[in-house]
N, C-alpha and C positions, 0 to 999 in steps of 0.2 A: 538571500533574497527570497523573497514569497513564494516564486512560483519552482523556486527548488523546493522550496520546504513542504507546499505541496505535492510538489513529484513525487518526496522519497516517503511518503506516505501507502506508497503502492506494495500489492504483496507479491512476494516473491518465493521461488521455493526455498520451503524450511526457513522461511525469512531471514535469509541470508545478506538481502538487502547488495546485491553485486553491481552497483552503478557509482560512477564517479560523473561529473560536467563541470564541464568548460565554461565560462561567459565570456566571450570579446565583445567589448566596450562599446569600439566605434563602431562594427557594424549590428551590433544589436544580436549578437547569436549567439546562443546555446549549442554545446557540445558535448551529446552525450557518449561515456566510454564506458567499456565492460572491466568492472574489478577484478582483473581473473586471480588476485589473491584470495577472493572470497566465493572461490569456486568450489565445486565436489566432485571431482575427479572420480569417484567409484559411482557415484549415484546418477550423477549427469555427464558422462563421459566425454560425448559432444559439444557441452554447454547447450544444449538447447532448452535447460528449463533458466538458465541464466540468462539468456535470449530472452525467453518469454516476460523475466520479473523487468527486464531493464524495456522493454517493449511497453508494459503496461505504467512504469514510471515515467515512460515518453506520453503515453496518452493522458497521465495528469499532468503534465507539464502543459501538453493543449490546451487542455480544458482550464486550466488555471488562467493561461493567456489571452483565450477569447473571453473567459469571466473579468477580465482586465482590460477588454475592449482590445486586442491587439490582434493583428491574423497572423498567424505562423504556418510561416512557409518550410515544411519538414519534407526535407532528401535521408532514404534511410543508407547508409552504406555508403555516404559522398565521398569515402577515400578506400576504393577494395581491396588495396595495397597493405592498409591498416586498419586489421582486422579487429584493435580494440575501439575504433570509433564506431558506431552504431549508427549514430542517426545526427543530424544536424536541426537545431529550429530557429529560426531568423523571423523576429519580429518586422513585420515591412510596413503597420497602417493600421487602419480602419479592420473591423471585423471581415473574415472572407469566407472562404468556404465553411469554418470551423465556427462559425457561428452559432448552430443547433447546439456544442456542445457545452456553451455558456452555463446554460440550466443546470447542467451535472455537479456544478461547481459545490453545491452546500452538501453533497453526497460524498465528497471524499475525506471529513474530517468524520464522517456520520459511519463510513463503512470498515468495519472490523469483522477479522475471519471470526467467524464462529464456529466452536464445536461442541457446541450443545445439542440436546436434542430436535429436531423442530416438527411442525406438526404437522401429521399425515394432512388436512386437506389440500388438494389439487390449486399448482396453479393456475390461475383463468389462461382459458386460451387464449383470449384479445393479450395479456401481459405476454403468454409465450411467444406469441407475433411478433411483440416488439424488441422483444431482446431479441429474437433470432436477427429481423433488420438489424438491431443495434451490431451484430457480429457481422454484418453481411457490408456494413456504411465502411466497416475498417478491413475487408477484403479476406474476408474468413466467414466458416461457415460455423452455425448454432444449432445441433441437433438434440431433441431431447427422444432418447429409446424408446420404442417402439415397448409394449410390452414383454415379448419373447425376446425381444435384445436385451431390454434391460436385466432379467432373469441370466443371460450371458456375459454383461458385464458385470452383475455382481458377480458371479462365477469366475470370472477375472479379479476380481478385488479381492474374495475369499484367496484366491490361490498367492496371491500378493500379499496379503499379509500373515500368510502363512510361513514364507520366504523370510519374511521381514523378523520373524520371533529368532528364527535361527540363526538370522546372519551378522553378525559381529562386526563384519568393515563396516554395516551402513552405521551401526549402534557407534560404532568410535566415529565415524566421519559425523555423525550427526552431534556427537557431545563436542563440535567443535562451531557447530552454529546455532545450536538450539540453549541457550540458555536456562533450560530446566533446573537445572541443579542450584539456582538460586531459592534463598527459605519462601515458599509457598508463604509463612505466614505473615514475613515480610514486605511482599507484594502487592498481594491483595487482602490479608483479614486472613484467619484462620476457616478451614474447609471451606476455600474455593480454590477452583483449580489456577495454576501456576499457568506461566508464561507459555503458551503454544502446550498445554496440555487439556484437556477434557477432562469430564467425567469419565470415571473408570464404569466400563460401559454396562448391560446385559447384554452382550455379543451379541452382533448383527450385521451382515456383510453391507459396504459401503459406507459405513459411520466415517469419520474424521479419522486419519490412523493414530493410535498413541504412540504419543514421543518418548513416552518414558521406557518404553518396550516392556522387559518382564519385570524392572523395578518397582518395588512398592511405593508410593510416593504417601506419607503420613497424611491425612486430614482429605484425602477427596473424597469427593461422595460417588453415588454410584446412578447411574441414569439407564432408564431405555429409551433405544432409542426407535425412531421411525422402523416400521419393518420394510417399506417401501419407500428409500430413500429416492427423490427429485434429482435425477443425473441430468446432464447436461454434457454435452462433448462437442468443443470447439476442435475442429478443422480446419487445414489449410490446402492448398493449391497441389504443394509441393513439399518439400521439408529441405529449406535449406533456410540459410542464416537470417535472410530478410522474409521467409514466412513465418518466423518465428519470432521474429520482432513486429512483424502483423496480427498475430495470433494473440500475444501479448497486450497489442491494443483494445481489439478483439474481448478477449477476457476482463480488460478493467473497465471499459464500458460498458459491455455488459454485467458487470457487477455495480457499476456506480447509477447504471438506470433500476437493477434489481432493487438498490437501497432507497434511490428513492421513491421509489413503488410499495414501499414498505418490507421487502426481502430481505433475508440475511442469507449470507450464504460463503463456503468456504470453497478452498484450491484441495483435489484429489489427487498430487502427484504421483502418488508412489504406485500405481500401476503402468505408470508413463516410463516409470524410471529401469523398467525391464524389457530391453526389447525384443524378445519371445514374446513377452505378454503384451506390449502397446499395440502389437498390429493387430490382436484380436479383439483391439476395440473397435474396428471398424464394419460398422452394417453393411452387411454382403448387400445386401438390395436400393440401396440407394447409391452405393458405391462411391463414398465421401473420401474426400484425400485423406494425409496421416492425421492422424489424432496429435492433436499436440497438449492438452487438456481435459481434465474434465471438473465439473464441475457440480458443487451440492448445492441445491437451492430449496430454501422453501421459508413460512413464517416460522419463528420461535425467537428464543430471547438474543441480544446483540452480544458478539462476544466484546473479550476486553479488551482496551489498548495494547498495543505491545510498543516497548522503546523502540524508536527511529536510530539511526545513526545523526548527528548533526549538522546541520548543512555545512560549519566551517570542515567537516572530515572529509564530506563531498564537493563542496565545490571551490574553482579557484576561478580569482576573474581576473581575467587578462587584457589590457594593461592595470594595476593596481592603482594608476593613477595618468588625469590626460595630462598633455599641456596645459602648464599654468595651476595647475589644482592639487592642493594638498590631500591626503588621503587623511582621513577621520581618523581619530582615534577616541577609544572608549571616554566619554567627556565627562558622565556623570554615574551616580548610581546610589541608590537609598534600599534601605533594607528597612522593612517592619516586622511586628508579632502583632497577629491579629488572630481572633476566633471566630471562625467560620463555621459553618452546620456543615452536614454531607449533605451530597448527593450533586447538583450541577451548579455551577460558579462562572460565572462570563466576565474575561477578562478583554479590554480593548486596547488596539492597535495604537500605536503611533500616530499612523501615516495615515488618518481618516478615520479612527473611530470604530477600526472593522471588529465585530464581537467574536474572542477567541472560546470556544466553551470547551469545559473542565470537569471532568466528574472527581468529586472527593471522595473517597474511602467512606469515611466516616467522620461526625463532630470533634469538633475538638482545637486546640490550639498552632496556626500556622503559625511560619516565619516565611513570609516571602522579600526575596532580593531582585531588584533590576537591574541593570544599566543599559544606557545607550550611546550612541555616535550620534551625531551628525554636526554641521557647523557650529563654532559657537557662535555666530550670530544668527542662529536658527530662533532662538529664546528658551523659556522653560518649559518645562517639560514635569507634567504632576505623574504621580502615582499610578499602576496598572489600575487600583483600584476604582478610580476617580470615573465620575461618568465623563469626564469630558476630556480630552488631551488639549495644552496651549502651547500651539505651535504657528506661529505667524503666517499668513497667505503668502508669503514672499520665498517661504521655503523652498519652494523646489527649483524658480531660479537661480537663488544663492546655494543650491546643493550640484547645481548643472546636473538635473534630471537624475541625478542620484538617491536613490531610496534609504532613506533615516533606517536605523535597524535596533531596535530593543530584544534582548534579554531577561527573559523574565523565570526565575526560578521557587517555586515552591517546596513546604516540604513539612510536614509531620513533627510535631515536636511532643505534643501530650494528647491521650483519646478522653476524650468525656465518658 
């Protein structure tokens, strides 16, 4: 469904991606659970940065709902008994509270961590204002350091990835979520950086940490970066399970009003991830609850996609089928070879027409494959490519409010 596909778009530590949901049918709810197969046991001992990624996947789920016209009503923790359910969101109507957050919607296929360099100018204060609100709307707090703190929290981040060169558990726990090790030139093109890596940097405390640790990785280039990195540290209340699924909200909000403000900005975990060091993220003088984040912001280039998990790996819906009503199966599906230019490609939806965008590598020769469900007497159904999809107004009674689902798969065959 869409607005899963949107949720699992959210980042998470070391994009790990730890969320599963539920959909039940009849009454129109979502349920979100924690994957604690895809947890990190040495690094986030607690779960609390698993907390925060499936927290911020709950606030694109919102925001995908109200840009769908729907209000969702989210209980976080509806079963304390069970501890893998997190949060619940039940579509009930009309836009409600969650209305404001409609607008955010074209910012979450637009926001990618970045860890590039970006540029020393300041951000305006009128924007600082608002993302602090935007952290303050989801019941957390948005601080950005004072001078002489910030000076203290890179001093926390030095000492952090200091830790981080020597220590081998996080280097093995990390080759188990980080994808690194796939060809760089594979990926993206020869000398750019790989999946969840950077430019290998001119050292500068507070950068994006490398993933690769003391590995050489062939083909990157080398950057400097900002010497006064744009921090940010989100707080909460307390620090237990549901302010870190608040924090979580917190965090992807205020990233997705960043992006579309024009910010890029990444997740700073691994000073979080020590708890000697997280508490001395906290400003003695305003006396701000636990740090649960922090955060790098500022202008410079967008970083890249990274693979999603699929929504068939995450979600299941519940019943498969109501009364009286057959469950779809894959009906149809065409494959082409076509040549495309690089750089951005808009592909459109099924279900209205919605424009999916694409950034290509580079020119050269595609093969793309579809297919879709929904009834067969839904009608035909043209190509991704078509400006227009034919699909009869009668469709979504004859679907019983069931949303049509296309697959659409691209792919690299020759470079010009």
């Amino acid at each position: 469904m869409s607005l899963v596909g949107d949720a699992v778009t959210a980042p998470s530590m070391h994009n790990a991606q730890p969320w599963r949901f539920r959909y039940v049918r009849p009454t129109r709810t979502f349920e979100l659970y924690a994957d604690f197969d895809r947890a990190m046991p040495y690094s986030d001992s607690r779960a609390r940065g698993l907390h925060i990624g499936c927290g911020a996947a709950l606030l694109n789920l919102r925001v995908a709902a109200a840009h769908d016209g729907w209000h969702a009503e989210t209980r976080l923790q509806p079963r304390p008994e069970d501890s893998a359910l997190l949060a619940t969101v039940r579509l009930t109507g009309p836009r409600g509270d969650d209305s404001d957050l409609a607008p955010l919607h074209p910012a979450i296929t637009e926001r990618h961590s970045s860890r590039f360099p970006f540029e020393a100018k300041r951000i305006p204060d009128d924007l600082r204002g608002e993302l602090v609100e935007a952290a303050r709307r989801e019941g957390a707090t948005l601080a950005f350091p004072a001078p002489w703190h910030l000076q203290h929290v890179l001093d926390v981040v030095r000492e952090t990835e200091a830790r981080v060169l020597t220590d081998r558990a996080t280097e093995r726990e990390l080759g188990g979520v980080v994808p690194h090790r796939r060809s760089v030139g594979e990926l993206y093109g020869r000398r750019r950086p790989g999946l969840r890596l950077r430019p290998h940097q001119k050292w500068r405390p507070g950068t994006p940490a490398d993933f690769a640790g003391t590995r050489r990785v062939a083909g990157r280039d080398t950057a400097g970066f900002e010497a006064e990195p744009q921090l940010a540290c989100v707080s909460g209340t307390h620090d237990r399970p549901e302010d870190w699924l608040r924090a979580g909200q917190a965090v992807e909000r205020v990233l997705l009003l960043a992006t579309a403000d024009g910010l890029v900005g990444s997740l700073a975990t691994q000073p979080l991830e020590r708890p000697d060091l997280r508490w001395l993220l906290r400003d003695p003088v305003t006396g701000a609850g636990p740090p649960q984040m922090l955060l790098r912001l500022g202008r410079g280039p967008k970083g890249p996609w990274t693979p999603r998990r699929p929504v068939s790996e995450v979600l299941d819906v519940q019943p498969r089928a109501l009364p009286g009503e057959e469950v779809a199966q894959w009906i149809g599906r065409g494959e082409v070879e076509v040549r495309l230019p690089g750089g951005g490609l808009a592909i459109y939806t099924i279900d209205g027409g919605q424009e999916v965008p694409l950034t290509l590598p580079s020119p050269g020769l595609y093969r793309m494959r579809w297919q879709w469900m929904f009834n067969n007497e839904s009608g035909p159904f043209t190509s991704p490519l078509s400006w227009r999809t034919q699909v009869p107004p009668v469709r979504d009674k004859r679907l019983n409010d069931r949303d049509p689902y296309c697959l659409v798969q691209l792919w690299h065959t020759s470079v010009e």
